[in-house]
C-alpha positions as CSV (number, residue, x, y, z in Angstrom):
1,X,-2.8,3.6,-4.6
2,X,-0.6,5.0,-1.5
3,X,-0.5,8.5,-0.3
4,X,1.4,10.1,2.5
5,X,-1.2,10.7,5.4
6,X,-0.4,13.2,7.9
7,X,-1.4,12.6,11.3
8,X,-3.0,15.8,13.1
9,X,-2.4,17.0,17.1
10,X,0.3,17.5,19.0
11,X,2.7,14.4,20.4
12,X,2.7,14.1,24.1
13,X,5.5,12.1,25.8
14,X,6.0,10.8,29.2
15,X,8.6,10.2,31.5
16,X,10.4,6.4,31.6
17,X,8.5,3.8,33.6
18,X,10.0,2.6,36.8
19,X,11.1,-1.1,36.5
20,X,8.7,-3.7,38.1
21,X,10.2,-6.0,41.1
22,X,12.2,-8.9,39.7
23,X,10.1,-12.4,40.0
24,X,10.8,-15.7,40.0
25,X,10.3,-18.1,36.9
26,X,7.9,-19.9,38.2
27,X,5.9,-16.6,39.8
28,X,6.2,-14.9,35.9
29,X,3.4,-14.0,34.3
30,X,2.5,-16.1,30.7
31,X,2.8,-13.0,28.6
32,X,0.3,-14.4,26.5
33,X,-2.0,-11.9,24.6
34,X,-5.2,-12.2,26.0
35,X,-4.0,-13.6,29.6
36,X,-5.3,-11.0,31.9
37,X,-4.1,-12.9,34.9
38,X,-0.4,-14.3,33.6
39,X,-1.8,-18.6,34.4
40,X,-0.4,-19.5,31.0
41,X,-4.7,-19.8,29.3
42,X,-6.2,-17.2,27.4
43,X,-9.3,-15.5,28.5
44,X,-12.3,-14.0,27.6
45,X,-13.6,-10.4,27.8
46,X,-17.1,-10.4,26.8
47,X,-19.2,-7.0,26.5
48,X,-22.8,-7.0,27.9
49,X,-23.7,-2.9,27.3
50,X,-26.9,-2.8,28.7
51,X,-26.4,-4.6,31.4
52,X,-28.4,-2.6,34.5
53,X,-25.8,-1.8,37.5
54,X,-27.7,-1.5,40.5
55,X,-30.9,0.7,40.2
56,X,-29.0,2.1,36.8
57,X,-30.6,1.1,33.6
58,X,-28.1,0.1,30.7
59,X,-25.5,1.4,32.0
60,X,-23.3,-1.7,30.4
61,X,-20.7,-4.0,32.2
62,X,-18.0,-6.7,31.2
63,X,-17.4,-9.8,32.3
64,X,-14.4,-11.6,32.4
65,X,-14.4,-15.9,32.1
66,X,-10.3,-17.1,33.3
67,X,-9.3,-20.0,30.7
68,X,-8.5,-23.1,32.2
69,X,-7.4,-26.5,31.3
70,X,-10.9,-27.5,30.7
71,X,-11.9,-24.0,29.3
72,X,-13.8,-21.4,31.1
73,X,-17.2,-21.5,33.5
74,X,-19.4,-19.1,35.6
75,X,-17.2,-20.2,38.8
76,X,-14.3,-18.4,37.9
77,X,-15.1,-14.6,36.2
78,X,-15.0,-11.2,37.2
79,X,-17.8,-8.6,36.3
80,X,-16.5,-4.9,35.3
81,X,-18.7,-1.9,35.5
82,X,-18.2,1.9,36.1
83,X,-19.1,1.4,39.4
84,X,-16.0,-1.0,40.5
85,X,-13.2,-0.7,42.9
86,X,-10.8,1.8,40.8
87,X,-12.6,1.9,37.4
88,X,-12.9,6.0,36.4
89,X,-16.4,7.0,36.1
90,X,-19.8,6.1,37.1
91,X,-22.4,3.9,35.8
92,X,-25.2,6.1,34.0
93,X,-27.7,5.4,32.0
94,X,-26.8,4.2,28.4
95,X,-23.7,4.5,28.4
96,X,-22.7,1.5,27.0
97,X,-19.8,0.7,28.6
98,X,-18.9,-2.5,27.2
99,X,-19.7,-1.7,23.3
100,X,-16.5,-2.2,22.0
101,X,-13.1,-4.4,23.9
102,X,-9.6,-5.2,22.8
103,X,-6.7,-6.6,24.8
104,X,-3.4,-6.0,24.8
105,X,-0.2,-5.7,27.6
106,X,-0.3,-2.0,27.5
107,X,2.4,-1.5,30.3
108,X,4.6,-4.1,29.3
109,X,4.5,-6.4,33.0
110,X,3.4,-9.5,31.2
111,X,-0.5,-9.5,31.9
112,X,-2.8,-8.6,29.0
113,X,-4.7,-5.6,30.0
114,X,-8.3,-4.7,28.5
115,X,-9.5,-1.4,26.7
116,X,-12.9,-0.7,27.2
117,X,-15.2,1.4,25.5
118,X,-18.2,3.5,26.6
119,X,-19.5,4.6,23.7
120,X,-22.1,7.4,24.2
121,X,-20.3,8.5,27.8
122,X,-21.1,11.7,28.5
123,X,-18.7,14.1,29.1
124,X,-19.5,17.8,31.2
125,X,-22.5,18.9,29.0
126,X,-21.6,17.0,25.7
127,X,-24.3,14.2,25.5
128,X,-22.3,10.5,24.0
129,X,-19.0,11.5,23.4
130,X,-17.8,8.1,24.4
131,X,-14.5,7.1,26.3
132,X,-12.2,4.6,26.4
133,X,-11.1,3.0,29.9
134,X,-8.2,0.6,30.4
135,X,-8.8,-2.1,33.1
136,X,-5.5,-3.2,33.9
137,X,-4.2,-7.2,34.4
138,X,-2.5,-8.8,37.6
139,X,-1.9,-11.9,39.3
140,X,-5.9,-11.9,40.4
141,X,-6.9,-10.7,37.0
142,X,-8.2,-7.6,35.9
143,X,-8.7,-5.0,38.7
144,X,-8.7,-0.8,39.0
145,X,-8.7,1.0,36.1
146,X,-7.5,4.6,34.1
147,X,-9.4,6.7,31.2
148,X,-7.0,7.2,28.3
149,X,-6.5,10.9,27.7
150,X,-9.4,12.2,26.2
151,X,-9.0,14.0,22.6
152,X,-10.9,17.6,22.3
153,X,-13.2,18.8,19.9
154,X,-15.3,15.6,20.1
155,X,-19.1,17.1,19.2
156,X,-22.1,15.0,21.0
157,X,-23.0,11.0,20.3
158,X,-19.9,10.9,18.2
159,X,-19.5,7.1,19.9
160,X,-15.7,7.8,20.1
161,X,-14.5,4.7,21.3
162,X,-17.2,2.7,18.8
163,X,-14.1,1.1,17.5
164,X,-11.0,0.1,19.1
165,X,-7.9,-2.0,18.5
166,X,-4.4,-2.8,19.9
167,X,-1.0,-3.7,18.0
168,X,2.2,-2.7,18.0
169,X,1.6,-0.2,15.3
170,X,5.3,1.6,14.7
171,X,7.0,-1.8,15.0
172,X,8.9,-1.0,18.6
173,X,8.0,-3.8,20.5
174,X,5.5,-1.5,22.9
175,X,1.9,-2.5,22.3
176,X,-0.4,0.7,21.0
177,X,-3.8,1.2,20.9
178,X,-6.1,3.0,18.1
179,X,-9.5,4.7,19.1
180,X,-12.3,5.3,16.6
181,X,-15.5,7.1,16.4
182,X,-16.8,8.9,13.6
183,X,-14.1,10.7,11.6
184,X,-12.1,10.8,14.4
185,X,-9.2,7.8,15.2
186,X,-6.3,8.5,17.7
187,X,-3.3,6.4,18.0
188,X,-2.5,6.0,21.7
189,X,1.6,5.0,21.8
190,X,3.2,2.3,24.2
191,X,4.1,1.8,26.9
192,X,1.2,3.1,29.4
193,X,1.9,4.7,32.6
194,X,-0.6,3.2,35.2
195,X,-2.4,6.3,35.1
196,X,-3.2,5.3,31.4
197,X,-0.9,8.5,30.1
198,X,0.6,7.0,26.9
199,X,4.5,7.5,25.3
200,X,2.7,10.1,22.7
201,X,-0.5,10.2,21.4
202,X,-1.8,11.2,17.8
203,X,-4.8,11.3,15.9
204,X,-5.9,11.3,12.0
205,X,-8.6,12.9,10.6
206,X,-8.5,11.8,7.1
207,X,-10.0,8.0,7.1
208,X,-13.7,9.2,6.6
209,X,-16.7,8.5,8.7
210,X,-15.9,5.7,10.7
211,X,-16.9,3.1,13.9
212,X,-14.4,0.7,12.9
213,X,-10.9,-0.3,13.2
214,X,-9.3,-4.1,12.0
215,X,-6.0,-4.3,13.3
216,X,-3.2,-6.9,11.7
217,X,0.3,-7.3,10.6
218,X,-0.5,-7.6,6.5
219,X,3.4,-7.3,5.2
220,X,5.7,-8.8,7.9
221,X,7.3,-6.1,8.9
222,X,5.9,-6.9,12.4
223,X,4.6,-3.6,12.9
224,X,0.1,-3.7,12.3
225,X,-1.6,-2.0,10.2
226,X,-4.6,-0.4,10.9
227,X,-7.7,-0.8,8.6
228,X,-10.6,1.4,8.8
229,X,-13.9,0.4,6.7
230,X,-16.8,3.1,5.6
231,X,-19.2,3.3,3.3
232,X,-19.5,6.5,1.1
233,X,-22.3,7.6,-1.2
234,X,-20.0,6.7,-4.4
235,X,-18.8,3.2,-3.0
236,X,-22.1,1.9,-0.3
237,X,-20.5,-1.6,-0.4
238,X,-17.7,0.0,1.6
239,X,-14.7,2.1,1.4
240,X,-11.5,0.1,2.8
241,X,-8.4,1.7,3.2
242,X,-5.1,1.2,5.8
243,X,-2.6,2.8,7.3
244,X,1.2,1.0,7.3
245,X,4.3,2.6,9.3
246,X,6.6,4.4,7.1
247,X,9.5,6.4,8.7
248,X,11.1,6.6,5.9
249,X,8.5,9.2,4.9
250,X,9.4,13.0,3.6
251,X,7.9,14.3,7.0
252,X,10.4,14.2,10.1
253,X,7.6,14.1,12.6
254,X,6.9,10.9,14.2
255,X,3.2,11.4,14.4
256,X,3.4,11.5,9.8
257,X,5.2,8.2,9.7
258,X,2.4,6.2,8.9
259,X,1.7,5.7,4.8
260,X,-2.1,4.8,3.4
261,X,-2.9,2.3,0.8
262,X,-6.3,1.8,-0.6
263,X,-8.1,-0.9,-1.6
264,X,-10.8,0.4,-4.3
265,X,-11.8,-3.3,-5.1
266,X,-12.5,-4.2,-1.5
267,X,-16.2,-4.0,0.3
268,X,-17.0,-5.0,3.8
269,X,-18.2,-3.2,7.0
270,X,-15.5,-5.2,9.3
271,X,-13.1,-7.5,9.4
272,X,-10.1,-9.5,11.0
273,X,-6.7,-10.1,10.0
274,X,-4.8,-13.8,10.5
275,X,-2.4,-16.1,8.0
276,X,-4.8,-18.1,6.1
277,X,-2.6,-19.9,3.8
278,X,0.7,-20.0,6.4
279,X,2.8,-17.5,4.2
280,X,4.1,-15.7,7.3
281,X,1.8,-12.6,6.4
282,X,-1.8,-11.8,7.6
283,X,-4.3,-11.4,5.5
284,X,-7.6,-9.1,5.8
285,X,-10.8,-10.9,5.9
286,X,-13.6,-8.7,5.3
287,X,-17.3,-9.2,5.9
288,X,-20.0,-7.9,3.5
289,X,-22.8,-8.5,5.0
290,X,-25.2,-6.8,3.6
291,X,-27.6,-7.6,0.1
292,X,-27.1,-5.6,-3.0
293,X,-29.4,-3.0,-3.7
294,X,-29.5,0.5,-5.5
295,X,-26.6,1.9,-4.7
296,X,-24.8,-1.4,-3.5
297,X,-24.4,-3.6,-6.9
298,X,-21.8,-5.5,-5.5
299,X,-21.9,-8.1,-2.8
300,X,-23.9,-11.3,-2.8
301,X,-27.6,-12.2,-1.5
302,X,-27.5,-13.2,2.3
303,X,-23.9,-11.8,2.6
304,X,-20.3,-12.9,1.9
305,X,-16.9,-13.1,3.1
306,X,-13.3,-11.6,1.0
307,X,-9.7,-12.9,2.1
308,X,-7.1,-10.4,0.7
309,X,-3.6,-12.2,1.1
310,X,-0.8,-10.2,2.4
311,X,2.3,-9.8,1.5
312,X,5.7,-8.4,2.0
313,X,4.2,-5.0,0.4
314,X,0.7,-5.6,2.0
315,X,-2.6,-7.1,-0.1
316,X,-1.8,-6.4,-3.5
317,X,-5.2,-4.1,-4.6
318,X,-4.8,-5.3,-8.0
319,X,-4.9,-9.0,-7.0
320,X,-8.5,-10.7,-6.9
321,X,-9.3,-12.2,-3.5
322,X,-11.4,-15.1,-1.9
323,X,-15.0,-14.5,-1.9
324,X,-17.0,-17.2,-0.1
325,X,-20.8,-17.2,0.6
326,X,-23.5,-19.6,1.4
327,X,-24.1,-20.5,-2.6
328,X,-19.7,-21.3,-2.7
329,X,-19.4,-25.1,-3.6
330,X,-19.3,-26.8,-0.4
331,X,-20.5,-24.7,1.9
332,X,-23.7,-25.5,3.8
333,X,-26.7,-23.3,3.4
334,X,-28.0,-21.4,0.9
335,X,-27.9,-17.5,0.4
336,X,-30.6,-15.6,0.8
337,X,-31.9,-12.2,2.3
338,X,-31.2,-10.8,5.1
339,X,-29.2,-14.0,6.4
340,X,-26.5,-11.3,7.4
341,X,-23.5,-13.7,6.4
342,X,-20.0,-12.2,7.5
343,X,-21.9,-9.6,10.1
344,X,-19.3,-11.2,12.5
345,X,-15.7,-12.8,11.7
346,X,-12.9,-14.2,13.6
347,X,-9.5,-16.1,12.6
348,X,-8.0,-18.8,14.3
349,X,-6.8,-22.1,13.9
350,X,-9.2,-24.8,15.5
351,X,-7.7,-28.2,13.9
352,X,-4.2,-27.4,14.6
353,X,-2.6,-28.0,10.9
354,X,-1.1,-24.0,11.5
355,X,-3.6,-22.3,8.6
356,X,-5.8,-20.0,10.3
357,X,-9.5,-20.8,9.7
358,X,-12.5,-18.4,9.4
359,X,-15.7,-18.4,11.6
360,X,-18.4,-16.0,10.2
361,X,-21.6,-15.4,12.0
362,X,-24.9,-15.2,10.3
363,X,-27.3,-13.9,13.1
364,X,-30.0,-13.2,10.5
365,X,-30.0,-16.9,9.4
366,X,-33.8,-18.5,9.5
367,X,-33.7,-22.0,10.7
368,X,-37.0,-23.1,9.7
369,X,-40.0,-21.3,11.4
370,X,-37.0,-19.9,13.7
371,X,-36.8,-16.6,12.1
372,X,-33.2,-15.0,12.7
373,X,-32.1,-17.7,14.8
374,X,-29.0,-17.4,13.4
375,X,-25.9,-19.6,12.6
376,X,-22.0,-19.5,12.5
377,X,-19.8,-21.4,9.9
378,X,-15.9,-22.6,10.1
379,X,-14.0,-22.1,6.9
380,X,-10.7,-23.9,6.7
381,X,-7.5,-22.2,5.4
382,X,-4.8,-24.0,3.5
383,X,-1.9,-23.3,1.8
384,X,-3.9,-22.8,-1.5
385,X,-5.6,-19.6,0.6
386,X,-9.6,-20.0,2.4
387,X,-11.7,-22.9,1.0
388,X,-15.2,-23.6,0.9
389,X,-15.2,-27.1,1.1
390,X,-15.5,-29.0,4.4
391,X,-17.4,-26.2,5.9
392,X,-19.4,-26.7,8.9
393,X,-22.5,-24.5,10.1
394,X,-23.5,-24.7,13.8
395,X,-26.9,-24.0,15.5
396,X,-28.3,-24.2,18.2
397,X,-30.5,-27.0,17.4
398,X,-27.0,-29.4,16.0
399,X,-26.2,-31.6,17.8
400,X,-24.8,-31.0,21.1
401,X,-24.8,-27.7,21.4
402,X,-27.0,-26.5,24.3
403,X,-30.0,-24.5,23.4
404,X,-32.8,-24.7,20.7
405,X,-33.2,-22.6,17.7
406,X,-35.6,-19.5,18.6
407,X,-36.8,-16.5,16.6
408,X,-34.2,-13.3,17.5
409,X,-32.1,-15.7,19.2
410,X,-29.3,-13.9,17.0
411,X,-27.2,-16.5,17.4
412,X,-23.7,-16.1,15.5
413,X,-24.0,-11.8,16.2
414,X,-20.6,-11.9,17.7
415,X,-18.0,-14.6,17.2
416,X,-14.2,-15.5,18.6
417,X,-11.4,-18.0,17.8
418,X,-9.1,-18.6,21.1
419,X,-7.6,-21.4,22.4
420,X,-8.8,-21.2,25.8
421,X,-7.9,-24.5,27.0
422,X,-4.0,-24.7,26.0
423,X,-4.6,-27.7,23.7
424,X,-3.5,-26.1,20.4
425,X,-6.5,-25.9,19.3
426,X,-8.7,-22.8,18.9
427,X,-12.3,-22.6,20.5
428,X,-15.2,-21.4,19.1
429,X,-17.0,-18.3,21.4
430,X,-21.0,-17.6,20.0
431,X,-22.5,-14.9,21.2
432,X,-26.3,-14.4,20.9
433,X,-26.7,-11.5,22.4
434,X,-30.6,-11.4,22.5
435,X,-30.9,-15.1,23.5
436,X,-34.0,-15.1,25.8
437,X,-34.0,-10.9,25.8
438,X,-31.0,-10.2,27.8
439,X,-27.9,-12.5,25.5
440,X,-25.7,-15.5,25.6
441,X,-22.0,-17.1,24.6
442,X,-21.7,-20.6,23.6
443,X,-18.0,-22.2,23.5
444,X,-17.5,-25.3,21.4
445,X,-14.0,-26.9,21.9
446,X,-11.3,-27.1,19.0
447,X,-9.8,-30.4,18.5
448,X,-7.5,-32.0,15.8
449,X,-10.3,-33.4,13.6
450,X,-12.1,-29.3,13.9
451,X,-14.7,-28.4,16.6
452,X,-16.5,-30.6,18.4
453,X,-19.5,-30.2,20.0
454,X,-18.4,-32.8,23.2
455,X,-17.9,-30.6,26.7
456,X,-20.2,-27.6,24.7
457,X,-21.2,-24.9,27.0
458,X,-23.5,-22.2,27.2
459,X,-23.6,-19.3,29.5
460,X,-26.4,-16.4,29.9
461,X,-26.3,-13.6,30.8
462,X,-28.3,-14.8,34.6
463,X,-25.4,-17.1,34.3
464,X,-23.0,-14.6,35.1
465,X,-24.8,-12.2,37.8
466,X,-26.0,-9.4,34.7
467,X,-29.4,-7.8,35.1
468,X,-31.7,-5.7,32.6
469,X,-31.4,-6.5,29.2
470,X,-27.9,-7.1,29.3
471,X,-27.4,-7.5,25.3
472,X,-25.0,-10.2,27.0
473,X,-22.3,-11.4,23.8
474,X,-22.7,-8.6,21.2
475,X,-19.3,-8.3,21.7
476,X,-16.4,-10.5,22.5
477,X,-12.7,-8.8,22.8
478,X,-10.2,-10.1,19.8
């Protein structure tokens, strides 16, 4: 089913951006997504939101770990906080700066830049509104800072900013970014002036109650669609609908040319959008983590996955999709309560063969007497679409991989594909973000024959200067 939605607020625009210094081949930034400081390696953004900052409890930080040919270490990051050089704000108490990341060259120079979000910021005498910062890239990395433009009429601990994403949403080759909190989601247009003022801004009000956004490109038109999941009383398994660019709509203003399309069949709390099965077009995978229950018949015990395959018209919401769980043939493990299967998903391709593969984090996975230890399996795509067999689980107690299997380690709570290392070949980031009470990431190399557990690294959050609790990996930027 697609309906016109109508996009509410008024459009702001800007003035044209004056045009950076010419530089030399050699001095020119990668342009890669994700490349904060322009070296030609993706990096990693990782959120740590109650990370103390000086004598200020959870006040939440980010650090930043620079790819490099033999991936990313302690040696070479950079740690964000409200309190940096340039950053708008200041570092108060829960906050959570750090809940929720996503990268993007927002001003068009050819260094990624990072959005971050403070979810329960408090703004004059509103308690947890939430904001959204950018943190903008350079040759040295990311440095300084500017708060997007804040929308009114945000009521207290709405957690605006709970949710954000970047894309190039209207298909003009400027990258955009969507905030979310609640019922409220603003589109933010490119290109960004450095004071973070957008091209225009918009927001839509008719998505339901929401803290999250999957961004993707699910019909090739090469502009993304944005996909917002919620649960409703009528559908608890979770209500997924998106938003596609449609100028060709009845509506002349630019802020109404985006067209909805539901998917009644789907469930899922969150998600992540890549080419599974190498067609060209993304397809939404969707986690439903959660067991059935009154109210919530669908779904499977300990969680599942759903792959809906795109198309030139988007995931057809008549077609049946991939559902894979811990009881699909060939996958390891077996399903059962509270495992939290597909509570975290990423997409990327670590064997090289050009189908995107799945990782799915299970943090409330028992590994024997290690009660919600957690684990994080790889599903393989092919052409025939996301496959069961030839899955692999990891723990912290396989082999090679630094750690041991604890109770609450959480292992798997947060999970990334990216090729860090310029081989090809996407990593595997874990985060365990109560590893020893204050979090951890894990990185497990990809390599032609899948990951391997050789080189395998592990980083707390001591590991990287954070203090407090930290919650260090809950969240990883995609």
């Amino acid at each position: 089913m697609r309906t016109r939605t109508f996009l509410l607020a008024a459009t702001l625009t800007t003035g044209l951006l004056t045009a950076l210094p010419a530089t030399t081949a050699a001095a020119a930034p990668s342009g890669l997504a994700g490349d904060f400081n322009g070296d030609g390696y993706r990096d990693l953004a990782i959120g740590a939101f109650s990370a103390d900052v000086g004598s200020v409890r959870s006040a939440g930080a980010v650090v930043v770990l620079y790819g490099s040919a033999s991936g990313v270490s302690a040696a070479k990051k950079t740690v964000i906080t409200q309190n940096s050089a340039g950053v708008p704000g200041t570092a108060e108490s829960d906050d959570r700066f750090g809940n929720s990341l996503a990268a993007g060259d927002l001003n068009a120079d050819g260094y990624a830049d990072l959005v971050v979000g403070a979810q329960y910021e408090s703004i004059g005498d509103r308690d947890g509104v939430g904001t959204a910062t950018i943190i903008w890239g350079g040759k040295k990395g990311l440095t300084g800072g500017s708060a997007l433009p804040q929308p009114s009429g945000l009521t207290e601990w709405g957690g605006y900013s709970s949710g954000i994403a970047t894309g190039d949403f209207d298909g003009d080759g400027r990258t955009d970014v969507t905030v979310t909190g609640q019922s409220r989601t603003l589109l933010y247009k490119g290109p960004f002036a450095r004071t973070g003022k957008p091209a225009s801004q918009s927001g839509v009000y008719e998505v339901g109650s929401t803290y999250d956004v999957i961004a993707g490109d699910l019909n090739g038109d090469r502009a993304a669609e944005r996909v917002y999941p919620f649960s409703t009383d009528a559908d608890q398994g979770g209500d997924i609908r998106y938003l596609s660019h449609d100028p060709d709509g009845y509506d002349t203003h630019p802020e109404s040319d985006y067209a909805q399309t539901y998917l009644p069949k789907a469930d899922g709390s969150l998600g992540t959008v890549g080419d599974i099965n190498g067609d060209g077009y993304g397809d939404l995978v969707l986690g439903d983590y959660e067991d059935p229950r009154k109210g919530k018949s669908a779904g499977h015990k300990g969680g599942q996955i759903a792959v809906w395959y795109g198309s030139a018209t988007g995931p057809d919401p008549a077609q049946k999709p991939t559902v894979i769980h811990q009881d699909t043939a060939g996958v390891p493990g077996t399903g059962e309560a509270d495992d939290l299967f597909g509570s975290a998903v990423s997409v990327g391709d670590v064997n090289g063969d050009k189908y995107a593969d799945v990782a799915v984090g299970a943090l409330g996975e028992d590994n024997g007497t290690a009660k919600e230890s957690g684990s994080v399996t790889i599903l393989f795509g092919s052409a025939s679409g996301l496959k069961g067999s030839g899955a692999k689980t990891y723990t912290q107690n396989t082999t090679g991989v630094p750690g041991t299997n604890e109770t609450n380690d959480a292992f798997g709570q947060s999970v990334r594909l990216v090729d860090l290392d310029k081989n090809g070949k996407a990593d595997l980031v874990v985060g365990a973000g109560t590893e020893n009470g204050y979090g951890a990431v894990t990185v497990l190399r990809g390599s032609a024959s899948g990951l391997t557990t050789t080189g395998a690294k592990t980083l707390t959050a001591r590991d990287v200067s954070l203090k407090g609790g930290a919650d260090f990996g809950w969240t990883i930027a995609q």
